[in-house]
C-alpha positions as a printed Julia matrix, in Angstrom:
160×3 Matrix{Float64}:
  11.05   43.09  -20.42
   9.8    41.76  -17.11
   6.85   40.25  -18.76
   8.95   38.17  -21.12
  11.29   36.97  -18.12
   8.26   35.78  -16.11
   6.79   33.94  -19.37
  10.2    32.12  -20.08
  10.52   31.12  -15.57
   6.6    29.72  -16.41
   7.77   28.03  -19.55
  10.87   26.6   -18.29
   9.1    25.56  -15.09
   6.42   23.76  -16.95
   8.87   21.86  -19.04
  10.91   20.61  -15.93
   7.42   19.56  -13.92
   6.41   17.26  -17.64
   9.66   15.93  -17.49
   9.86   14.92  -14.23
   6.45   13.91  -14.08
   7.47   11.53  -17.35
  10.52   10.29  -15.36
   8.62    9.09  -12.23
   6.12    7.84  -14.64
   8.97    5.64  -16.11
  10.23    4.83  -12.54
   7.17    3.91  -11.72
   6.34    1.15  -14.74
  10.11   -0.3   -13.96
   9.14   -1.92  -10.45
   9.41   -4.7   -10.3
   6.12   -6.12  -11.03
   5.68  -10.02   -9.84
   4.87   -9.85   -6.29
   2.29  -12.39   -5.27
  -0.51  -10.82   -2.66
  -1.53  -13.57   -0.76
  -5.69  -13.12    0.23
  -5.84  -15.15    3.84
  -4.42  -14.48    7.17
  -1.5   -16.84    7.9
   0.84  -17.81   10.88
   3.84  -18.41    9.13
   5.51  -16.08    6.95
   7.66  -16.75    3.59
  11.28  -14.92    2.75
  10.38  -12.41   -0.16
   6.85  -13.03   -0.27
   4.14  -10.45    1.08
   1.84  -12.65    3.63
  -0.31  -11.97    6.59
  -0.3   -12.78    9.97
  -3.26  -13.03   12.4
  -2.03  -11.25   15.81
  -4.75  -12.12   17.87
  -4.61  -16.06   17.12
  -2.74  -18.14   19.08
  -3.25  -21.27   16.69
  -1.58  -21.56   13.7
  -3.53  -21.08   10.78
  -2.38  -22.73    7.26
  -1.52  -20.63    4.92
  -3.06  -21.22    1.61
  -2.88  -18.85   -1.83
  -6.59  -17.97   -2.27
  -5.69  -15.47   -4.92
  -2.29  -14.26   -6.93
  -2.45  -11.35   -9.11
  -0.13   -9.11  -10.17
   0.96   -5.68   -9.41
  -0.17   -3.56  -12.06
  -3.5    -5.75  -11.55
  -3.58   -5.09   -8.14
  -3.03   -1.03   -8.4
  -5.16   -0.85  -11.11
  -8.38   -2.36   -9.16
  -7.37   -1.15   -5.66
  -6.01    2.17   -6.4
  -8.91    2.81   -8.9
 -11.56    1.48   -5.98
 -10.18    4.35   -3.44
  -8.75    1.11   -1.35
  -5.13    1.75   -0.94
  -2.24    3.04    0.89
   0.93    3.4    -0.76
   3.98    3.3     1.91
   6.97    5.44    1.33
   8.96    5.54    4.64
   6.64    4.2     6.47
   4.57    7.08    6.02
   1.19    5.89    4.04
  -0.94    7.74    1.51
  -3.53    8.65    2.14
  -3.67    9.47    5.59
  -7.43    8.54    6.26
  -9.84    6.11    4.37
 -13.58    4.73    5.39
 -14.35    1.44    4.24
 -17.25   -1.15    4.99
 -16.53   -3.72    7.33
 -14.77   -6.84    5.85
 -13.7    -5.47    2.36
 -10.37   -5.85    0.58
  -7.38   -3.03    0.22
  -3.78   -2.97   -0.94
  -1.15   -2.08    1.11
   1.8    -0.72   -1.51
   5.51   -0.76    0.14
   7.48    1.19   -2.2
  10.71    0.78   -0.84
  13.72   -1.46   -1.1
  13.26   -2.87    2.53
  10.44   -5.15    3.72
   7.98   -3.93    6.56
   5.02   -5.23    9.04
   2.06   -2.84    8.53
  -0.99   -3.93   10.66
  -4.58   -2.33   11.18
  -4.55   -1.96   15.08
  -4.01   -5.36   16.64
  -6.4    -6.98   14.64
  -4.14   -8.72   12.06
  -0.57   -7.46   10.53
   1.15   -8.01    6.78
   4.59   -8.54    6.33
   5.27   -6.96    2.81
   8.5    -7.63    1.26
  10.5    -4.67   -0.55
   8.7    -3.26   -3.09
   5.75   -5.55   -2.95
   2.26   -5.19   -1.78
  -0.42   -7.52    0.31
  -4.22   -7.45    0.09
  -5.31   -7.24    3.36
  -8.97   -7.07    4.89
 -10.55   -4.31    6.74
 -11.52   -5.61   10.17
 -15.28   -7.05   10.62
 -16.16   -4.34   13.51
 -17.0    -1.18   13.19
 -14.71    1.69   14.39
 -11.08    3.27   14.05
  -7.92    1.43   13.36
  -4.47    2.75   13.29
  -2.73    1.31   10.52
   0.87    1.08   11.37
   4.54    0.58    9.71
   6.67   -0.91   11.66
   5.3    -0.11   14.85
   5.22    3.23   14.22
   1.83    5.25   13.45
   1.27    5.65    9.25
  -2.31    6.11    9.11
  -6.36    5.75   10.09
  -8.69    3.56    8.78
 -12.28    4.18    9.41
 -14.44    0.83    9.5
 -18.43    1.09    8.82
 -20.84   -1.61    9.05
């Protein structure tokens, strides 16, 4: 009898992970999906737009659109390459990620509030609710903090 009990909690418990799983899934293909990542560090930022602003310049630099792609573009190359974070209350995923020196990753805010995540004090994006930026992983080698808001989120490891 306890045998058949234990079967039917496994059963039942697979059947609610699947369905969950399928309802995230769904979630998940419902975002909005027409956020513009802007490719170039700019001075300026735009209401409702993800864009990126150089910290450490104290000249204005104009912001121009050297790419737009969309979301499910941008996951699918980004996420697939190993270069993302997703950010879900300001906490990112994954924690830690090595990268050469100058190459491109996606920073994923998946929340309905905008936030300023920035690798050290090298350069910062302001990504709008539920949108995402390509940023660029700073040209010297070391560690960065990538942070959300000012508070800590992650580490990125930059090689030459």
């Amino acid at each position: 009898m306890g045998a058949v009990v234990a079967v039917a909690i496994v059963a039942l418990a697979g059947y609610i992970w699947i369905k969950n799983d399928k309802e995230i899934e769904t979630a998940n293909q419902n975002f909005d999906t027409t956020p513009k990542a802007y490719d170039t560090l700019a001075s300026t930022s735009s209401a409702n737009q993800p864009t990126a602003t150089k910290t450490t310049s104290k000249t204005p630099v104009k912001s121009t659109i050297a790419a737009e792609i969309k979301y499910s573009e941008a996951l699918n190359l980004y996420r697939n390459a190993g270069r993302y974070y997703q950010f879900v209350n300001c906490s990112a995923t994954p924690g830690t990620m090595t990268l050469k020196a100058g190459t491109k990753l996606m920073f994923d805010n998946r929340e309905n509030k905008p936030h300023k995540i920035a690798i050290g004090k090298v350069s910062s994006y302001n990504v709008s609710s539920y949108g995402f930026a390509i940023a660029t992983a700073p040209s010297a080698a070391g560690q960065y903090y990538i942070t959300c808001d000012g508070g800590g989120a992650a580490l990125l490891n930059v090689e030459k």
